[in-house]
PAPAVEX-743755 format. One record per residue (C-alpha): chain; residue number from 1; x, y, z. Coordinates in nm, 2 decimals. Example, Ala and Ser with C-alpha at 12.3 -4.5 7.8 and 13.67 -1.06 7.14 Angstrom:
residues 2
+---+-----+--------+--------+--------+
| c |   k |      X |      Y |      Z |
+---+-----+--------+--------+--------+
| A |   1 |   1.23 |  -0.45 |   0.78 |
| A |   2 |   1.37 |  -0.11 |   0.71 |
+---+-----+--------+--------+--------+
//
This chain:
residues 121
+---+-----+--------+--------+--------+
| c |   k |      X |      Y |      Z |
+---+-----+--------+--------+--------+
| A |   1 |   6.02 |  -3.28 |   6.53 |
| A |   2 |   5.76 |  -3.33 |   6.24 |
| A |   3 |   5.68 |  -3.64 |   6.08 |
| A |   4 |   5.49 |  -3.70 |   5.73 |
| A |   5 |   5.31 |  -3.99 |   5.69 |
| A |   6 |   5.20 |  -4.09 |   5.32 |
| A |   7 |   4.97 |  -4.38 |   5.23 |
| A |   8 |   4.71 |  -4.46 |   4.91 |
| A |   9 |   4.91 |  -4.54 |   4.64 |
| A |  10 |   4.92 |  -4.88 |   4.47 |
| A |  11 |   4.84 |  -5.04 |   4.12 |
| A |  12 |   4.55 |  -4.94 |   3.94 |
| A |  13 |   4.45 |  -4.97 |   3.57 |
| A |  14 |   4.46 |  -4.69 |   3.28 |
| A |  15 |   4.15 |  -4.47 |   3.33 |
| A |  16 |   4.15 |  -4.55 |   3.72 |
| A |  17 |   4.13 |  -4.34 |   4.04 |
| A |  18 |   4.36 |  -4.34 |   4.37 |
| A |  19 |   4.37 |  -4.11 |   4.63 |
| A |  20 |   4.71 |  -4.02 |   4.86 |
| A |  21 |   4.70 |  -3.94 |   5.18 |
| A |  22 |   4.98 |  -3.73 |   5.36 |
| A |  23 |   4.96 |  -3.65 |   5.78 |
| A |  24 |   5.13 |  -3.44 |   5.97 |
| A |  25 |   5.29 |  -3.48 |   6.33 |
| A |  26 |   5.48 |  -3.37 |   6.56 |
| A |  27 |   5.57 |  -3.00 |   6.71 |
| A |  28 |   5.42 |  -2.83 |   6.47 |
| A |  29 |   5.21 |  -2.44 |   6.55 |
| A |  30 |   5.14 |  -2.37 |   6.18 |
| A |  31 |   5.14 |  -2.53 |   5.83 |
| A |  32 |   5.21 |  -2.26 |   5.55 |
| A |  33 |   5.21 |  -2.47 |   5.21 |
| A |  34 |   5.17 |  -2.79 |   5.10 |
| A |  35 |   5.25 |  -3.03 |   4.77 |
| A |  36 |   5.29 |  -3.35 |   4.58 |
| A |  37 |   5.58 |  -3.42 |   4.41 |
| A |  38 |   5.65 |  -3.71 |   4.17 |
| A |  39 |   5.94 |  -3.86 |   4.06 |
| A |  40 |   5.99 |  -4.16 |   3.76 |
| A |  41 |   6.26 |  -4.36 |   3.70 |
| A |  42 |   6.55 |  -4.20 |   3.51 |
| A |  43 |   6.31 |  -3.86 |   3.53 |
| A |  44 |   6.37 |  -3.53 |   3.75 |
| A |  45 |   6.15 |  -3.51 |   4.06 |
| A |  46 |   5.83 |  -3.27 |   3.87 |
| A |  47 |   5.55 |  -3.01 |   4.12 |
| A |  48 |   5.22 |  -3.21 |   4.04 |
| A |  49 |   5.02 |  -3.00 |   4.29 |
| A |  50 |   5.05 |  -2.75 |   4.54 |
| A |  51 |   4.80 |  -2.57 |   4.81 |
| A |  52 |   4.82 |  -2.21 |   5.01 |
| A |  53 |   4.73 |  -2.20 |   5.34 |
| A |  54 |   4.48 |  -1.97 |   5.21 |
| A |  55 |   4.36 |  -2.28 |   4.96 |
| A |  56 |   4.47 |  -2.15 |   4.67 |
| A |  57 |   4.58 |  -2.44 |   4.40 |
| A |  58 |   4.78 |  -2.49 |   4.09 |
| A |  59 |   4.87 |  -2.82 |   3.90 |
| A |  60 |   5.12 |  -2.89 |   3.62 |
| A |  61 |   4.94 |  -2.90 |   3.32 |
| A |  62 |   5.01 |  -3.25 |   3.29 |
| A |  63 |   4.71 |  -3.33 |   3.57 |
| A |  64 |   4.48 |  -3.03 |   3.53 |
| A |  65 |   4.14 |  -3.15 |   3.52 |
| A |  66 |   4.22 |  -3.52 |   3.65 |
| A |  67 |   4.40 |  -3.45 |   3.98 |
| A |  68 |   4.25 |  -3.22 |   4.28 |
| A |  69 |   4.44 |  -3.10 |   4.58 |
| A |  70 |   4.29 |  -3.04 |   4.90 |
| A |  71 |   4.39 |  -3.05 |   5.30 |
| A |  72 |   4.25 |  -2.98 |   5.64 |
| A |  73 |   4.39 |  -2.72 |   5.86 |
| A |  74 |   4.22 |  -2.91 |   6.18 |
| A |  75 |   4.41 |  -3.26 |   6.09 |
| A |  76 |   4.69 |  -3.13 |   5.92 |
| A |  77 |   4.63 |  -3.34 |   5.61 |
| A |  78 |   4.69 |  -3.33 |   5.24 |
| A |  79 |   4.53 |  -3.50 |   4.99 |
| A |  80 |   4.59 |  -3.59 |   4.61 |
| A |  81 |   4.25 |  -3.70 |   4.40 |
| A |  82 |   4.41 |  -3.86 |   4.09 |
| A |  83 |   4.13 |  -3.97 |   3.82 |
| A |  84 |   4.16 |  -4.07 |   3.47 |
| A |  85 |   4.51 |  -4.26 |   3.52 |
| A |  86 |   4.74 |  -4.25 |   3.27 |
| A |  87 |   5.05 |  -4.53 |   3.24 |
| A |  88 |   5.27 |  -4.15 |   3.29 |
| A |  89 |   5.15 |  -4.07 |   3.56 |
| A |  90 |   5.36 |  -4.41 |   3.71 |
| A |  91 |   5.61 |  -4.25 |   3.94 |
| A |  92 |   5.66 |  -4.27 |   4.32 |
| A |  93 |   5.50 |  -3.97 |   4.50 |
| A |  94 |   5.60 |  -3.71 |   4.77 |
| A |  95 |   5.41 |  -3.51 |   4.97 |
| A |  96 |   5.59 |  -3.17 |   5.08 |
| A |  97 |   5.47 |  -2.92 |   5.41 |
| A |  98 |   5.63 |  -2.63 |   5.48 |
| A |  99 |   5.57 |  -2.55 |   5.89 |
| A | 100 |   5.63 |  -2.36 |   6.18 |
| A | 101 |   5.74 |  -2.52 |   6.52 |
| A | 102 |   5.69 |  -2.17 |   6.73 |
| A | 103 |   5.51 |  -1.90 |   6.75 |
| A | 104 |   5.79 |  -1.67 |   6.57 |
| A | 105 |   6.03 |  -1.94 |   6.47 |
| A | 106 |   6.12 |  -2.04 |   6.14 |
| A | 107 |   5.98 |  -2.20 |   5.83 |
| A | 108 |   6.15 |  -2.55 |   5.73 |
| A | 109 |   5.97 |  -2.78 |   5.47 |
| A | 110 |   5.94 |  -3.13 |   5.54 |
| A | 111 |   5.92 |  -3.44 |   5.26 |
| A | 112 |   5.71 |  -3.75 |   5.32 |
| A | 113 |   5.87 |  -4.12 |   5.26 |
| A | 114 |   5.68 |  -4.17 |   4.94 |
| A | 115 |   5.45 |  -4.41 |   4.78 |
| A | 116 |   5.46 |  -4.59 |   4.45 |
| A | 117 |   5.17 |  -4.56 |   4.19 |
| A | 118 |   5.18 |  -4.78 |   3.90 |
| A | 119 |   4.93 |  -4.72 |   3.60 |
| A | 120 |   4.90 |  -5.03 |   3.34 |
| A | 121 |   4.77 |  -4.99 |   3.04 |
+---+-----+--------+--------+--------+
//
């Protein structure tokens, strides 16, 4: 199976920086896509950021110009470079893959545990 490890949130003060880690393991022979999700209390789980296998990106436009997604094929990792901290962006964050076990098998997206990131102002 594949497991997604998440790690690098915390508390941090308005106008801060974290950065989230998200690795992937297991049987895996490709990685297609990959995202953060957030999710606040009492709030629907939002798309902060995604990436194309190819590297393409997008961001909600709530984080454009203070967050930057990127991975690494070779370690299968995701990252989320969050600047300029906001007390909204306070939510607990997901990391999302979608991957492929075989050669010609299918595609099934995986979700990370989450981590909490807490913004005071």
């Amino acid at each position: 199976q594949v497991q997604l490890v998440e790690s690098g949130g915390g508390l941090v003060q308005a106008g801060g920086s974290l950065r989230l880690s998200c690795a992937a393991s297991g049987t895996i022979f490709s990685i297609n896509s990959m995202g953060w999700y957030r999710q606040a209390p009492g709030k629907q789980r939002e798309s902060v950021a995604g990436i194309t296998s190819g590297g393409s990106t997008n961001y909600a436009d709530s984080v454009k110009g203070r967050f930057t997604i990127s991975r690494d094929n070779a370690k299968n990792t995701v990252w989320l470079k969050m600047n300029s901290l906001k007390p909204e962006d306070t939510a607990v964050y997901y990391c999302q893959v979608s991957v492929r076990t075989a050669v010609a098998g299918p595609w099934y997206v995986y979700w990370g545990q989450g981590t909490q990131v807490t913004v005071s102002s």
